[in-house]
C-alpha atoms as an extended CHARMM CRD file, in Angstrom:
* protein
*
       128  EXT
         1         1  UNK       CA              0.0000000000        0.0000000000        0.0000000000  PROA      1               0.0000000000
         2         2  UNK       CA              1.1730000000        3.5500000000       -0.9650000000  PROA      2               0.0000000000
         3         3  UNK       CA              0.0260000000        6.7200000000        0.4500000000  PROA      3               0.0000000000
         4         4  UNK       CA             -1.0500000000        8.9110000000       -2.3590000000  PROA      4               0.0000000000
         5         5  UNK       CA             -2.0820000000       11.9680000000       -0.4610000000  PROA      5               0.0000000000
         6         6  UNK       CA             -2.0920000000       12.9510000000        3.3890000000  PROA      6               0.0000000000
         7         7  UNK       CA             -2.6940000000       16.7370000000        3.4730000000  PROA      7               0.0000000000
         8         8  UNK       CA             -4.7120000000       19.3910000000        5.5860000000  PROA      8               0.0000000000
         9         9  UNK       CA             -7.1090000000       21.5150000000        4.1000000000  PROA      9               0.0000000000
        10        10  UNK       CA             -9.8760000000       23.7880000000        4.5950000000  PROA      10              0.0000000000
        11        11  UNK       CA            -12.6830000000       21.7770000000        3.4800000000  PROA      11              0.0000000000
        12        12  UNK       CA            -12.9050000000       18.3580000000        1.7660000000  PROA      12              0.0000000000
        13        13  UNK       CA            -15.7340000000       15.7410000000        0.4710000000  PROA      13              0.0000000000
        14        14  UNK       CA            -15.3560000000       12.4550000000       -1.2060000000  PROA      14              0.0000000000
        15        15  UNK       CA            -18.1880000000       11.3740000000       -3.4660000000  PROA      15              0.0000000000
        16        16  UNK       CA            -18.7450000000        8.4060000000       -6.0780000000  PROA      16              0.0000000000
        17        17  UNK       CA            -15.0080000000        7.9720000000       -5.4460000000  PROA      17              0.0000000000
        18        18  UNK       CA            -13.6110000000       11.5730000000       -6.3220000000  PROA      18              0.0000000000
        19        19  UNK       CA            -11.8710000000       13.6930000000       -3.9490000000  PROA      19              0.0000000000
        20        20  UNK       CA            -12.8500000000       17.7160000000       -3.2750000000  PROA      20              0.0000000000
        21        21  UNK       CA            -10.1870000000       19.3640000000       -1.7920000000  PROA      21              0.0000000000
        22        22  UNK       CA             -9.9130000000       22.9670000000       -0.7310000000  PROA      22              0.0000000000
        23        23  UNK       CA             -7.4210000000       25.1970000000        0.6810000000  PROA      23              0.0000000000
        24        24  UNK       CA             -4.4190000000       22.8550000000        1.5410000000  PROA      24              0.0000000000
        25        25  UNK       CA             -1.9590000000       24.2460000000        3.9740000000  PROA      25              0.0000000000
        26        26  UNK       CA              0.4710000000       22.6970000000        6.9020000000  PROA      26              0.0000000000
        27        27  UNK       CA              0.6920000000       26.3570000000        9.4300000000  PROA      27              0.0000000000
        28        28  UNK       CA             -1.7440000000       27.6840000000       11.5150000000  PROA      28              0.0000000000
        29        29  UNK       CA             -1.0830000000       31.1720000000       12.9750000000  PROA      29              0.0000000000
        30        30  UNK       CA             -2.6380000000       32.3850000000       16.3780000000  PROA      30              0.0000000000
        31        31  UNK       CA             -1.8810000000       35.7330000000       17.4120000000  PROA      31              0.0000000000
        32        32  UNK       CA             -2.5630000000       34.8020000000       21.3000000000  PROA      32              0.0000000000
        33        33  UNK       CA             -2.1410000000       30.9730000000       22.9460000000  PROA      33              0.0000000000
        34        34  UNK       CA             -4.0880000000       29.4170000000       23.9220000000  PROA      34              0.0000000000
        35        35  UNK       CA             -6.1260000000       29.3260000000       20.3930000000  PROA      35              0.0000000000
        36        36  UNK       CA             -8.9690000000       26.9940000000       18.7080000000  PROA      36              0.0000000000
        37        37  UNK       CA             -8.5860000000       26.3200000000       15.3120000000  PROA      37              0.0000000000
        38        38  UNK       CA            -12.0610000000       26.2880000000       14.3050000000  PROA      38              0.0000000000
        39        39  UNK       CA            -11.9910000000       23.9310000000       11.6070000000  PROA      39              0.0000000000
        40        40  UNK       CA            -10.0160000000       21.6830000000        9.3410000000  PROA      40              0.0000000000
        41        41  UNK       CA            -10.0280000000       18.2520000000        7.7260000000  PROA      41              0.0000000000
        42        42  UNK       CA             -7.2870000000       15.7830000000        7.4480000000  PROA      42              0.0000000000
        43        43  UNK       CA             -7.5730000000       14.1420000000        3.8580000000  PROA      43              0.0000000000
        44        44  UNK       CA             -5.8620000000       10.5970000000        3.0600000000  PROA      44              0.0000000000
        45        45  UNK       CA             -5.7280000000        8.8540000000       -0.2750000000  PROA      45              0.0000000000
        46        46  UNK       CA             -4.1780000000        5.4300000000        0.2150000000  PROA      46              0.0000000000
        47        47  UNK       CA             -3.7050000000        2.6030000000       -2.9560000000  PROA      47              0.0000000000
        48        48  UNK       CA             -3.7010000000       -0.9010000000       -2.4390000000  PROA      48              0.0000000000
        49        49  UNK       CA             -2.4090000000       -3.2990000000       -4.7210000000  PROA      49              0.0000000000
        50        50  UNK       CA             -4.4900000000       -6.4760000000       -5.4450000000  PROA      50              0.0000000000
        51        51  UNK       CA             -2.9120000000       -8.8270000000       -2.7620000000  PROA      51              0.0000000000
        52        52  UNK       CA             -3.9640000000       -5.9420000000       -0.3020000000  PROA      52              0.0000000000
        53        53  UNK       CA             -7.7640000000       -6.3000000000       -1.1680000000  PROA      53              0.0000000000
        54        54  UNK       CA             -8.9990000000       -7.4490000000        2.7230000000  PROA      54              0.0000000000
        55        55  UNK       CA            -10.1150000000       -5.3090000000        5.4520000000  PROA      55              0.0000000000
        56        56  UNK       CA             -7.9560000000       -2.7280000000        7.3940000000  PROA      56              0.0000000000
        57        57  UNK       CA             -7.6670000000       -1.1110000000       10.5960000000  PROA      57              0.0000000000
        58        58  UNK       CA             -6.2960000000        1.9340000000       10.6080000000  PROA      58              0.0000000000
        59        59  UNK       CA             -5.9530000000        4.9460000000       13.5730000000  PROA      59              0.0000000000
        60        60  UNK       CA             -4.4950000000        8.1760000000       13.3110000000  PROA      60              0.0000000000
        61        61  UNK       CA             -2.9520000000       10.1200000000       16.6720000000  PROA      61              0.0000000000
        62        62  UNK       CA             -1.9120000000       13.4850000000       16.9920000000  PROA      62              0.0000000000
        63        63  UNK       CA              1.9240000000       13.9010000000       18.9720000000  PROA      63              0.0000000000
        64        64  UNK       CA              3.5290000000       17.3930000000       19.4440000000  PROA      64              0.0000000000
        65        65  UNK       CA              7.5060000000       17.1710000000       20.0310000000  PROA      65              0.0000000000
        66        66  UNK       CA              7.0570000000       16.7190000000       23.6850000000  PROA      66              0.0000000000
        67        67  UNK       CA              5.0560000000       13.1590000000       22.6110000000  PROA      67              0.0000000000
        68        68  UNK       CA              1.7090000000       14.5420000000       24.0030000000  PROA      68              0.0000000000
        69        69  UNK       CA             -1.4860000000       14.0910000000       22.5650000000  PROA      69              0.0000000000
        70        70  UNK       CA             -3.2420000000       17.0390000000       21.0240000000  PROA      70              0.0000000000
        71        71  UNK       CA             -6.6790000000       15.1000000000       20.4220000000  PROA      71              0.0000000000
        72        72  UNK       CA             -8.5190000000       11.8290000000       20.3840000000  PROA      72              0.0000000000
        73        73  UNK       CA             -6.8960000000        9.2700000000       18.3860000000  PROA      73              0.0000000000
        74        74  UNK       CA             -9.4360000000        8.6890000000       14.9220000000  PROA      74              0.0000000000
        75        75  UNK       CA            -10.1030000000        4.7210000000       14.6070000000  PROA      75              0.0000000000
        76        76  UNK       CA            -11.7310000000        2.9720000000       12.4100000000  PROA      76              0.0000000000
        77        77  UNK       CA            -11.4640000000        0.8260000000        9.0700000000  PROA      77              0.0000000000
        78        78  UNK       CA            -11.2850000000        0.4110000000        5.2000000000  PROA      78              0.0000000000
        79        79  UNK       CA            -12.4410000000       -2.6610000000        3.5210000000  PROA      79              0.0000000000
        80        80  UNK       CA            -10.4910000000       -2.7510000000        0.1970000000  PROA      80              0.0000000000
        81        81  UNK       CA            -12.4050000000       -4.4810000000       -2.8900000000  PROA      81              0.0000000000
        82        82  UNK       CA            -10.6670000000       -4.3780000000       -6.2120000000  PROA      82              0.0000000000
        83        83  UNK       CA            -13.1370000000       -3.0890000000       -9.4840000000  PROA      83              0.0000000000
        84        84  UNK       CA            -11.5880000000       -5.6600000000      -11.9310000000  PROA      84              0.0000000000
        85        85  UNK       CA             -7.8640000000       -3.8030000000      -11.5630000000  PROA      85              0.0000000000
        86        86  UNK       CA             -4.6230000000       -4.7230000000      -10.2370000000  PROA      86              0.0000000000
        87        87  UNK       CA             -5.2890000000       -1.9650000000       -7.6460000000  PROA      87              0.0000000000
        88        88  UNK       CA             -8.0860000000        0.0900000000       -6.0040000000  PROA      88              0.0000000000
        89        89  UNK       CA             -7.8510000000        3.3800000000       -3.9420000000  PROA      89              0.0000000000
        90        90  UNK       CA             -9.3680000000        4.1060000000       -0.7740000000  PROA      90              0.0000000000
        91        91  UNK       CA            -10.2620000000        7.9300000000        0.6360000000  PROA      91              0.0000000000
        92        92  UNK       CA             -9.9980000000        8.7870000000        4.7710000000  PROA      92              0.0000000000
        93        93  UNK       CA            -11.6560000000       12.0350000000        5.1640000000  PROA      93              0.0000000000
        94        94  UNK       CA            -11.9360000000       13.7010000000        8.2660000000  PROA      94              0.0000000000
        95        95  UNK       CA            -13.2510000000       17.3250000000        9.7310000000  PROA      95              0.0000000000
        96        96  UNK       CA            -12.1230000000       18.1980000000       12.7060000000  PROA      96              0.0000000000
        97        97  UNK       CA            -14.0420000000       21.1520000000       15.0890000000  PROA      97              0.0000000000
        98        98  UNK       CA            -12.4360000000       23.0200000000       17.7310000000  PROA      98              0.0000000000
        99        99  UNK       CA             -8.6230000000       21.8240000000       17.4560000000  PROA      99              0.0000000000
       100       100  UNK       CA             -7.3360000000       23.0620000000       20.6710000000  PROA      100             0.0000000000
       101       101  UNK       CA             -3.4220000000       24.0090000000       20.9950000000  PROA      101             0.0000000000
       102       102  UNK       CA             -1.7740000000       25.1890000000       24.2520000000  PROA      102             0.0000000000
       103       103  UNK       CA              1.1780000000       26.5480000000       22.6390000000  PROA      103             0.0000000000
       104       104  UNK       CA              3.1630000000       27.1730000000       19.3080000000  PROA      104             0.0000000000
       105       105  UNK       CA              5.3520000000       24.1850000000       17.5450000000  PROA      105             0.0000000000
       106       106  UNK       CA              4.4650000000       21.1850000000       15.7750000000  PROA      106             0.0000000000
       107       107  UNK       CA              1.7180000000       18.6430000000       16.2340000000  PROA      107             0.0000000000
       108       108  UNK       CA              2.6820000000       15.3770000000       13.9770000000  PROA      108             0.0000000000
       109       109  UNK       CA             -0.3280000000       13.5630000000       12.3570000000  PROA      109             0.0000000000
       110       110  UNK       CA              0.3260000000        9.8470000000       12.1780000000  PROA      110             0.0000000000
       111       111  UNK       CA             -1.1990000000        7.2540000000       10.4990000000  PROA      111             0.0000000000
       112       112  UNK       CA             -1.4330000000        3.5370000000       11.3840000000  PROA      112             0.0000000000
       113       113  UNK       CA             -2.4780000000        0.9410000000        9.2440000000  PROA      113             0.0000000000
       114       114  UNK       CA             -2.9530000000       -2.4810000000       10.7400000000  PROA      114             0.0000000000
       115       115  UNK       CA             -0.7870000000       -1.2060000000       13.5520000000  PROA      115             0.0000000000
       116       116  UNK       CA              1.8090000000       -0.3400000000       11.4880000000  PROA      116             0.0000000000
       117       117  UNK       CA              2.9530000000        3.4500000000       11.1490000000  PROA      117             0.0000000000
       118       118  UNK       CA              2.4940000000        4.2680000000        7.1650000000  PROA      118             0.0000000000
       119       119  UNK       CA              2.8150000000        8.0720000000        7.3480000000  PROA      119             0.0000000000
       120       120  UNK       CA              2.9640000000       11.0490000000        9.5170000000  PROA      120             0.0000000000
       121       121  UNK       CA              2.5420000000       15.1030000000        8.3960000000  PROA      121             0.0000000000
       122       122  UNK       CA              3.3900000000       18.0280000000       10.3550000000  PROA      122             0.0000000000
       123       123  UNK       CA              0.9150000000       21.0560000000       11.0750000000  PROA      123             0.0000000000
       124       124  UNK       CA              3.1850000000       23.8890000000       12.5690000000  PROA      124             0.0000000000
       125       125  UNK       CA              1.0830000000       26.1060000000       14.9890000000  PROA      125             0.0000000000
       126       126  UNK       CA              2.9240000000       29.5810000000       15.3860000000  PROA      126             0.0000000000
       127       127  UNK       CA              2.3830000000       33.0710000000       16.6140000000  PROA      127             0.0000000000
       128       128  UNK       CA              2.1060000000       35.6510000000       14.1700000000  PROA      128             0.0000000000
């Protein structure tokens, strides 16, 4: 399996199998601390390749440098069916309210598939 796409963005929608993505970005500023972030959605585009067709778990936590969590960890799972070719693509798409951060620096999103770490992104809070 090959991640494809793990990004942030403003606002995002899959449907019939085609992604909408708007706004992508990896900074959010906050003039004072402690801030909200009032919205944003995490967007995932994973591809399997036929001998991966099954079920998956996957789970995606949120560390900042000091290995804290920032939020509840995301679980769930994909079940991966192949449309007659050697590989099929599967879309995690997630909006997230009221992202709380106590402080500026860097909050890692990583993804687990099967309990396996696939990926990870950064989203850099600063002040500004």
């Amino acid at each position: 399996m090959k991640i494809e796409l793990f990004t942030f963005c403003d606002f995002a929608q899959e449907n019939g199998g085609k992604l909408t993505i708007v706004g992508t970005f990896d900074t959010i500023i906050s003039h004072n601390f402690p801030c909200v972030h009032p919205q944003l959605s995490v967007v995932i585009r994973i591809r399997f390749d036929i001998w991966e067709f099954a079920s998956h778990t996957f789970r995606i936590e949120t560390r900042d440098l000091n290995g804290e969590m920032n939020m509840e960890t995301i679980n769930g799972s994909v079940d991966v069916k192949g449309m007659g070719n050697a590989t099929a693509v599967s879309h995690l798409v997630f909006t997230i309210s009221n992202l709380r951060f106590k402080n500026s620096g860097v909050v890692n999103f990583i993804l687990y598939i099967d309990d396996k770490e696939l990926s990870s992104i950064p989203l850099h809070v600063r002040k500004g």
